[in-house]
C-alpha positions in Angstrom: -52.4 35.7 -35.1 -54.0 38.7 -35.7 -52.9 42.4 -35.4 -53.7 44.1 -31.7 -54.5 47.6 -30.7 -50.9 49.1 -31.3 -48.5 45.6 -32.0 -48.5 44.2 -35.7 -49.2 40.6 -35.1 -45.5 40.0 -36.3 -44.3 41.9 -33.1 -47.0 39.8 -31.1 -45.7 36.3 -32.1 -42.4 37.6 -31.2 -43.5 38.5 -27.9 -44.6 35.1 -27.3 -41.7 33.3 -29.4 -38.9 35.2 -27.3 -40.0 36.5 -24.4 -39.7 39.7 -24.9 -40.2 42.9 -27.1 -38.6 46.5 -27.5 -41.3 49.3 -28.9 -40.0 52.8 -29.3 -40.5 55.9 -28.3 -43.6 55.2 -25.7 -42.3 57.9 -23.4 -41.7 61.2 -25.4 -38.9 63.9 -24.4 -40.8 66.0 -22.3 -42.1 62.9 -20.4 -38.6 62.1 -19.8 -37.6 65.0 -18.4 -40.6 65.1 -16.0 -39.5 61.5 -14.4 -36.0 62.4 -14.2 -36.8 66.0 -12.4 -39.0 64.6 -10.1 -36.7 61.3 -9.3 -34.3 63.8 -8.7 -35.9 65.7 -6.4 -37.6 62.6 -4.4 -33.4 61.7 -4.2 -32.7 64.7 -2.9 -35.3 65.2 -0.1 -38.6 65.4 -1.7 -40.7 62.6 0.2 -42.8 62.0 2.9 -41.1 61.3 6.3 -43.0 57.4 6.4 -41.4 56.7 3.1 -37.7 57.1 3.8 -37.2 53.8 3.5 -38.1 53.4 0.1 -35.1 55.6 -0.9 -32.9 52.8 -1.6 -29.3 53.5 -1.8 -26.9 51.0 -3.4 -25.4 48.2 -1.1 -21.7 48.7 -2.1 -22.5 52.9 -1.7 -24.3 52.3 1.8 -21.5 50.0 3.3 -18.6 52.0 2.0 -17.1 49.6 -0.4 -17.4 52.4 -2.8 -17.3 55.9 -1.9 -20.5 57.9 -2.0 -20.5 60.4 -4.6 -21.3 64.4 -3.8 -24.8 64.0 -5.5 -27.4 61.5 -3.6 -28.5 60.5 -7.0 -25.6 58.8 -7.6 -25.2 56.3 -5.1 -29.2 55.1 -5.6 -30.2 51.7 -6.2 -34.2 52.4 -6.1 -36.9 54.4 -5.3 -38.8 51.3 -4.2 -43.0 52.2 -5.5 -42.6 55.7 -5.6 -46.5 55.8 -6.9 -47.2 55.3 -3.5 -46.2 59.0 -2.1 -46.2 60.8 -5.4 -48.6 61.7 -7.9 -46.4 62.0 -11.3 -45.3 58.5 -10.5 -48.6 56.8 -9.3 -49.2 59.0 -13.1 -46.8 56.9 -14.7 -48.7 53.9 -14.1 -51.6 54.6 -16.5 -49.5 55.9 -19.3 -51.3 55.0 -22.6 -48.8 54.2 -24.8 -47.2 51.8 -22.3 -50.5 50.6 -21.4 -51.6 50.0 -25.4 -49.1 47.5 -26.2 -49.6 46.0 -22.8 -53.5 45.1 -23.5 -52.5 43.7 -27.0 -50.2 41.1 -24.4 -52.4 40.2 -21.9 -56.1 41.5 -22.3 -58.1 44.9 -21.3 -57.9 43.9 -17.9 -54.6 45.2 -16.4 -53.1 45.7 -12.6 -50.2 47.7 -12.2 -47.7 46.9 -9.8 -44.2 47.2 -8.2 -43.3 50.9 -9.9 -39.7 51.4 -9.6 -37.3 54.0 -10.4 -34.0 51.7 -11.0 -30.4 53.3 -10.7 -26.8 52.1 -11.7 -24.3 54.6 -10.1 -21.4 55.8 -12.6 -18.2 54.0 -12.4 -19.7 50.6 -9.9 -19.0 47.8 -12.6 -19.7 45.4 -10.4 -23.4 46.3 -9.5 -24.8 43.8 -11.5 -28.2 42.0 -10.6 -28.0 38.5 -12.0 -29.7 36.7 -13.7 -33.3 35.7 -12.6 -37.4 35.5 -13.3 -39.6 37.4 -12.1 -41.9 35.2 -11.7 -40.1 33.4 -8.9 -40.8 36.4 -6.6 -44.9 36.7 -7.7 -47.4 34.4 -5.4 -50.1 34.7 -8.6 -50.1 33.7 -11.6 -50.5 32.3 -14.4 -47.0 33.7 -14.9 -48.0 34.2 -18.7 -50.2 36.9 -18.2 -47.1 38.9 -16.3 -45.2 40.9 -18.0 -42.2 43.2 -16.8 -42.2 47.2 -18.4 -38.6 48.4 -18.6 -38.6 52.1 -19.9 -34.6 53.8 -19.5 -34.4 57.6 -19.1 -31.1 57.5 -20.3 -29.7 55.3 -23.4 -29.0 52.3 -22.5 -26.2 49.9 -24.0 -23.8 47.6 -22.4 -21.2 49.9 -20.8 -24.0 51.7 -18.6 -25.6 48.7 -16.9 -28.7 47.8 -20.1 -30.9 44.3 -19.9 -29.8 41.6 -20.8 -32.1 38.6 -21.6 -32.2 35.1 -22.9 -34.8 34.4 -25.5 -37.1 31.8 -25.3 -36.0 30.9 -21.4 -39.6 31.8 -21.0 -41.0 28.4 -22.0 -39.8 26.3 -19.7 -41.1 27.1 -16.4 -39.6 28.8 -13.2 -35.8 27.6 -12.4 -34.3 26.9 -8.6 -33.1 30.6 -7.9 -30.3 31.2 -4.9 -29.2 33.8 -3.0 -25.7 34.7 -4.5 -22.7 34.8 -2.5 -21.1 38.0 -2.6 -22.2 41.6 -2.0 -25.4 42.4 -3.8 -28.7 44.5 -3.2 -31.7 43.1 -1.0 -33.2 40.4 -2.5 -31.2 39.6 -5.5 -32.0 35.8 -6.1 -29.9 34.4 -9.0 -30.3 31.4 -11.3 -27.4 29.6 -10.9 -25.4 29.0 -13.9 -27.8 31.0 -16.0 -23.9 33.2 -17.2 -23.7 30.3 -19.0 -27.0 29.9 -21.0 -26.4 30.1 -25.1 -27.9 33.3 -26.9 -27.6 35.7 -24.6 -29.2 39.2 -25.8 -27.8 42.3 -24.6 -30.1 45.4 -25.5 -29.4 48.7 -26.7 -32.2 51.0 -25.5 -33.1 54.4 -26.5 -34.5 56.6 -24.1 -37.9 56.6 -24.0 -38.1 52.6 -25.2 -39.8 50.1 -23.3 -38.6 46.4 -23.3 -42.1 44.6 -22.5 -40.8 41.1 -21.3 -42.8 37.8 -19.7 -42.1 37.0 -16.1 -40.5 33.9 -16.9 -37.8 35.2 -19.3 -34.1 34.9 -17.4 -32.9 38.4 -17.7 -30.3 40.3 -15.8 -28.6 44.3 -15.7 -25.1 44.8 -16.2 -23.3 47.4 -13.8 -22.4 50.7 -14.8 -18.9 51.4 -15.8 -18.9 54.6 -17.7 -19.3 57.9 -16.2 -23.0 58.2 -17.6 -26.1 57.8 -15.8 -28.2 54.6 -16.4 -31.8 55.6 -15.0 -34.9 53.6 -15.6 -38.8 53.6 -14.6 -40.4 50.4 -14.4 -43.7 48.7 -13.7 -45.0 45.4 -14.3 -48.6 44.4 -15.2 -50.9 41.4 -14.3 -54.2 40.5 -16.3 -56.8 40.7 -13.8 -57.5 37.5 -14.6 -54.5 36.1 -12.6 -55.3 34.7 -9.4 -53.2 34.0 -6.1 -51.3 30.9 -6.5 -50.2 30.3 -2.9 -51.0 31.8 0.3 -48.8 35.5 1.0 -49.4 39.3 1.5 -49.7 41.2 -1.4 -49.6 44.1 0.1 -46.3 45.4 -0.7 -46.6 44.9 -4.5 -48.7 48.2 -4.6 -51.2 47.2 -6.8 -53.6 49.0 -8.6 -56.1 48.4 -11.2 -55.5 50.7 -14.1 -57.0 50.2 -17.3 -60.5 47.6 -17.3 -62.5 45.7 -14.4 -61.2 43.2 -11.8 -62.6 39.8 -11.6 -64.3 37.4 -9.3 -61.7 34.9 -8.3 -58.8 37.4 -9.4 -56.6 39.3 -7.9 -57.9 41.7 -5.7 -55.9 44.6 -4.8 -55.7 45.4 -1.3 -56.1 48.9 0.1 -53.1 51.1 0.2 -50.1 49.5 2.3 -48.0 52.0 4.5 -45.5 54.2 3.3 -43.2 52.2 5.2 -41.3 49.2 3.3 -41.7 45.9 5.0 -39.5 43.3 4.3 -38.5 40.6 7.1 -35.5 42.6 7.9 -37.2 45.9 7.5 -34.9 48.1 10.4 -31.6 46.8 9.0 -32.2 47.4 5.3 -33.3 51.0 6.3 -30.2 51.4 8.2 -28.0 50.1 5.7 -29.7 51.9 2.6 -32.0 54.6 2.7 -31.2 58.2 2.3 -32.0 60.6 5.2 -34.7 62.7 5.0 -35.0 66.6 4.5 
């Protein structure tokens, strides 16, 4: 295996041995700053009126299992594809030292999708999401040229809510997932048993780190039971190459292509969806967890 663009081949092959890879220091201090100010602001008010529902608050904060705390922040699960109403994110998504590593992965020819801003609110040790792929939720594939970007704003380690991840569970396809019983976030799909799976990594992450990780590695986030913040950006990538694997609208994966050409045959990314977040049970989830506007 030979070196890439940025990765040693070493850090390649261990990519593809485990499942995943941590490279430091892709986002720099003033980057870090500029994501956390402008996630702040989008939490308090900052948006367009369509996009409310995209301000995700956490299930246990919205039903009133747990109180919700003075600052808005702090009761978020989610700013669900921010890059959709906002420039610094949709910014985000071309970043060249995320990118870089990315390519050495899965080729020149990259799609962005699914930007996130991802939030564990101090003191909620239960908001865990379990352990799952995510491949399971991606109608294209092949899942090996998917990759997940996991970049924390805050250090990360196991008492604010960090990854945790399983090597090697990438090699051996995409396991039955269920909906867990229990109170969780939209869309939470677990792999049952997976608690139980030998080796087990849990990551310490530096701000500014990115954890580049394949679709099919079983991975999962701890709650958050310090009084620290745990925020994180995200983004996965797809080498244009990939192609639908069953019939479904892609719409609401905001893709985009950022870095290359698309393909013939590939994915083709549709045309800005709305502002508005569809799911199947789009006017409850709004009502249960989205922040009002100002």
């Amino acid at each position: 295996m030979e070196d890439g663009k940025v990765l040693s081949a070493e850090q390649i092959a261990g990519y593809w041995e485990d499942g995943y890879i941590v490279i430091p220091g892709v986002l720099s201090a003033d980057e870090i700053e500029t994501y956390k100010a402008r996630a702040r602001a989008v939490a308090h008010g900052e948006y367009p009126p369509e996009a409310k529902s995209r301000i995700m608050r956490d299930v246990r904060i919205a039903k009133g299992v747990v109180p919700a705390p003075e600052d808005p922040e702090d009761g978020l699960w989610k700013l669900m594809n921010p890059d959709r109403f906002d420039q610094t994110f949709r910014d985000f998504t071309y970043t060249p030292k995320l990118l870089d590593p990315v390519e050495d992965l899965l080729g020149p020819d990259l799609i962005a999708f699914l930007m996130m801003m991802i939030y564990k609110p101090p003191m909620v040790a239960d908001a865990v999401h379990p352990f799952h792929q995510d491949a399971f939720y991606f109608p294209f594939g092949p899942h090996e040229k998917v990759l997940g970007c996991w970049i924390p704003l805050d250090d990360a380690d196991e008492s604010n809510g960090t990854l945790v991840v399983v090597p090697g569970s990438h090699k051996n396809g995409v396991a039955a997932h269920e909906y867990p019983d229990g109170l969780v976030n939209m869309g939470s799909f677990h792999i049952p048993g997976a608690d139980e799976a030998e080796g087990a990594r849990v990551l310490e992450v530096k701000a500014g780190d990115a954890v580049l990780f394949n679709s099919r590695t079983w991975h999962k986030s701890l709650g958050n039971r310090s009084e620290r913040r745990r925020r994180v950006i995200t983004m996965h990538a797809a080498s244009a190459e990939c192609a639908p694997t069953r019939d479904a609208d892609i719409g609401e994966f905001g893709m985009r292509l950022v870095r290359g050409e698309l393909h013939e045959g590939g994915i083709q990314p549709p045309a800005e969806a709305s502002l508005a977040f569809r799911t199947h049970s789009a006017s409850s989830f709004e009502n249960d967890v989205s922040l009002p506007q100002r």
